[in-house]
C-alpha positions in Angstrom: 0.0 0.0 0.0 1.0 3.9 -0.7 0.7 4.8 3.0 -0.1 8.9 3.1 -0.1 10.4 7.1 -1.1 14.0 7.4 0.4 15.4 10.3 3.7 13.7 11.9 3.1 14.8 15.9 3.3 11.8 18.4 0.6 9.8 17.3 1.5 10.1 13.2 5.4 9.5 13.4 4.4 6.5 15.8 1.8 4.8 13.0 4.6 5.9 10.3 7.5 4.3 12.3 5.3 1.3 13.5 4.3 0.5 10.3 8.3 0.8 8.6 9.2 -1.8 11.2 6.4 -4.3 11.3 5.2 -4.4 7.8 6.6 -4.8 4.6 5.7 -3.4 0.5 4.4 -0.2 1.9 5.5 3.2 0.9 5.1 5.5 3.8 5.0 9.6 3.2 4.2 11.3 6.4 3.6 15.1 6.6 4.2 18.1 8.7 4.5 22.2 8.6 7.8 22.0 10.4 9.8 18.9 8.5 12.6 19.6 10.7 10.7 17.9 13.5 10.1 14.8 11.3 13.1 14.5 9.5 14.5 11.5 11.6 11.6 9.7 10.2 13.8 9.2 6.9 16.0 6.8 8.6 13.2 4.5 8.7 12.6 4.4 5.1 9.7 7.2 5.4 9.7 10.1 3.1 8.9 13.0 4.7 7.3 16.4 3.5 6.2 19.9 4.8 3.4 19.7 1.6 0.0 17.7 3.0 -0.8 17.6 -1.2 3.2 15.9 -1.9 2.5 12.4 -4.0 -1.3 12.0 -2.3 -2.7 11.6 -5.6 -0.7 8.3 -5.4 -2.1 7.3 -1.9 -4.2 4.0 -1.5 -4.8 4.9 1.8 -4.5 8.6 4.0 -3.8 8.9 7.6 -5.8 11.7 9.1 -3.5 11.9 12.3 -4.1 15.5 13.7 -6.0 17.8 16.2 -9.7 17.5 16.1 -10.1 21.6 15.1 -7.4 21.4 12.3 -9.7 18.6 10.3 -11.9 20.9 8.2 -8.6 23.4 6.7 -6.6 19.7 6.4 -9.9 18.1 4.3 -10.5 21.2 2.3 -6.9 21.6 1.4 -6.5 17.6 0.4 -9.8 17.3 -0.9 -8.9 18.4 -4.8 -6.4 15.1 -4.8 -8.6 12.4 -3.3 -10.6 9.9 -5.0 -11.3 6.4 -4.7 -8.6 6.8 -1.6 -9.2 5.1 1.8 -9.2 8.3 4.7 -9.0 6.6 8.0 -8.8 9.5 10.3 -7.7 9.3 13.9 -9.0 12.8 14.7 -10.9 12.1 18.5 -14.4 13.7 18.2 -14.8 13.9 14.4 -17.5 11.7 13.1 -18.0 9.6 10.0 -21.1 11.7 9.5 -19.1 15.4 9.3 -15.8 13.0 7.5 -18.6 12.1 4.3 -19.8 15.2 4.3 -16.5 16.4 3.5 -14.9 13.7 1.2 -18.0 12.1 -0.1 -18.1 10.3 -3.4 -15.7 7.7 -4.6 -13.6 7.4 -1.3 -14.4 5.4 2.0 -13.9 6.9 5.0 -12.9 5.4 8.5 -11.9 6.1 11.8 -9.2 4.6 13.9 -7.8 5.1 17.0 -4.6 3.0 17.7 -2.2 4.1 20.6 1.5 5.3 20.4 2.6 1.6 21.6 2.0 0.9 17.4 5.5 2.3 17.5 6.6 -1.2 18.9 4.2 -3.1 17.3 1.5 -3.5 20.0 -1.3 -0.9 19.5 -5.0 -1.6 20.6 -6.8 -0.5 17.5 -10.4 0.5 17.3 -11.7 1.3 14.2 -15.5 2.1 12.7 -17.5 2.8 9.5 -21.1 3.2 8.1 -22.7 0.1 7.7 -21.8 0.5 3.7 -18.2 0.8 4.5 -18.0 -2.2 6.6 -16.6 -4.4 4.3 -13.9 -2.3 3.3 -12.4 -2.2 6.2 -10.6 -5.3 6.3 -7.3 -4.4 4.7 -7.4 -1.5 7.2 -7.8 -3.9 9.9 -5.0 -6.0 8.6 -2.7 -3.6 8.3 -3.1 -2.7 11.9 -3.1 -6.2 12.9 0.4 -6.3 11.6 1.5 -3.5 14.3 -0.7 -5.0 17.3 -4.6 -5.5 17.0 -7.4 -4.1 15.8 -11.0 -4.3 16.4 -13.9 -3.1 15.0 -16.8 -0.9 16.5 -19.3 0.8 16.4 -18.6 4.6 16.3 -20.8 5.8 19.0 -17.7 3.7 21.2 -15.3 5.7 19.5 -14.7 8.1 22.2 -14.4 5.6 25.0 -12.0 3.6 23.0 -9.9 6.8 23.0 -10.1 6.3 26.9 -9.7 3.2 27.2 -6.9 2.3 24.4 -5.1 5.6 24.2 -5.4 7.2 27.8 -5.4 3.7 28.9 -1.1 3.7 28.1 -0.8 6.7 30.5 -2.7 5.1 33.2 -1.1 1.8 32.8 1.9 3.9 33.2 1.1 5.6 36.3 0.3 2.0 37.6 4.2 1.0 36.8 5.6 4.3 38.3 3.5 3.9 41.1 5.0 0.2 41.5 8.6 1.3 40.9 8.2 4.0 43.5 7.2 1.1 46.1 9.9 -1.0 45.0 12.4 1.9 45.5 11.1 2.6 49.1 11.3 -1.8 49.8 15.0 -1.4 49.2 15.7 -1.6 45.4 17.5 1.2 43.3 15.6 2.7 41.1 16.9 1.3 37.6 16.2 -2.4 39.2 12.8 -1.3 40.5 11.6 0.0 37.2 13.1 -3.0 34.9 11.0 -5.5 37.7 8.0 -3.7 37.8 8.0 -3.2 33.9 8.7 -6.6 33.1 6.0 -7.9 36.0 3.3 -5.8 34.1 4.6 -7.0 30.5 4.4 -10.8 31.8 0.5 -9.9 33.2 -0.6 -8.7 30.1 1.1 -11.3 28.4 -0.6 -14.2 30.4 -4.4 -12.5 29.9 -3.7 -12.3 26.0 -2.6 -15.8 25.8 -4.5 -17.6 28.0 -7.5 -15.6 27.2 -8.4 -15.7 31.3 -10.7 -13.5 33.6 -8.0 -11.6 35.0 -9.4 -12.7 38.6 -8.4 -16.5 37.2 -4.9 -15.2 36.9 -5.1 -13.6 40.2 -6.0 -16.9 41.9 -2.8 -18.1 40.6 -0.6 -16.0 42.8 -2.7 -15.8 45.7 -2.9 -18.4 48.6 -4.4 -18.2 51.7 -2.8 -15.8 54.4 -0.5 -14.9 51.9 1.6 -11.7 51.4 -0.7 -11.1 47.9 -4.0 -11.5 49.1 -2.9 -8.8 51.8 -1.7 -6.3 49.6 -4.5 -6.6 46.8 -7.2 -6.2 50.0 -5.3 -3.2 51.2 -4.8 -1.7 47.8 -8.8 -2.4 47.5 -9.6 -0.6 50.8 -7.7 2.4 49.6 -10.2 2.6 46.3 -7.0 0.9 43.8 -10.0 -0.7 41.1 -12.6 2.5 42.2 -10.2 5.1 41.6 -8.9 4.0 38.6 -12.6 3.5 37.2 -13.6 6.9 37.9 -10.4 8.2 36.3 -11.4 6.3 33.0 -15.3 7.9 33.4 -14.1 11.4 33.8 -11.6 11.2 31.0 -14.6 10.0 28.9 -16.6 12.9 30.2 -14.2 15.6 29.5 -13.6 14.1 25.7 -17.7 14.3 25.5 -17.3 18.0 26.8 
């Protein structure tokens, strides 16, 4: 596929670089105002450009990978060079409704939302279309397989996967700095505490993908009675671990809903 990303911030340079690594046959171009801030994307094999319009005409697919408010200028300034492209845009907020509206006609619009972890190959990604488009999304879906997974929903979800999938890395992260910080204060330095507590939560995940578990089945595992686990997990519950954390992921929900 001709691979075209429109804006190369955190999110775009991590599909672009994601993609280079873990798939092969594509041609990647990925865009941006200032080039200076993507010109290390070259070393990947990625041509990069300040021009959003530079070789889309040859695009099988474009990456709409920028701010919500910029969509409408990006669409109207693209718009002259698209047909019978696929737009998947990961703009949070804008719908497939307003996204037809604009590019209507020969092309098929998405939207995605994978996470910057599609850098190193292990994105959760959500995508959606109208009911028409549905069956055009599965070379989307591959793609995006290749650089973690992808599933599809429906659109009115789209927000909450943006919570879940893409805030979800920050709050998994807090988890692990939260963890390291223990381990520092139970006598480990701080390299050695981070590298355990990293590798503890890599292993978890890795169990509940495989084994395809209840993560309360994996807990059993490592719990016995009057153990040191139990005790911590019922302490970490009294101090609201599981309600805080679920209140974090409804309020980041509500602020995306405005």
């Amino acid at each position: 596929m001709n691979i075209h990303i429109i804006g190369g911030g955190n999110l775009g340079a991590a599909i672009a670089i994601g993609l280079a690594q873990f798939t092969t046959s594509n041609s990647i171009t990925v865009t941006r105002r200032n080039i200076q801030l993507i010109a290390h994307l070259a070393g990947y094999g990625i041509t990069v450009s300040a021009d959003n319009t530079s070789g889309i005409a040859n695009a099988d697919m474009v990456v709409l990978a920028i701010k919500p408010w910029q969509a409408d200028a990006v669409l109207d300034e693209i718009l002259p060079h698209l047909n019978g492209k696929t737009i998947a845009s990961a703009a949070s907020g804008v719908t497939l409704e307003h996204l037809h509206a604009k590019v209507a006609g020969t092309n098929t619009v998405l939207r995605i939302m994978p996470n910057i972890a599609v850098q190193y190959g292990a994105s959760a990604t959500c995508v959606s279309a109208k009911a028409e488009d549905v069956s055009k999304t599965g070379a989307v879906m591959e793609l995006f397989d290749r650089v973690g997974t992808s599933v599809l929903i429906d659109e009115k979800l789209m927000d909450a996967a943006t919570v879940l999938g893409a805030c979800g890395t920050a709050f998994a992260l807090r988890y692990i700095r939260a963890s390291m910080q223990a381990g520092i204060e139970i006598g480990f330095d701080a390299k050695t505490a981070l590298a355990i507590a990293a590798q503890t939560a890599l292993g978890a995940t890795q169990m509940l993908l495989k084994e395809q578990a209840h993560p309360e089945q994996l807990i059993d595992k490592v719990t016995t009675p009057q153990g040191c686990t139990i005790a911590g997990l019922n302490e970490m519950e009294h101090e609201g671990f599981s309600s805080s954390l679920i209140k974090g992921i409804k309020t980041s929900l509500k602020q995306i809903k405005g």
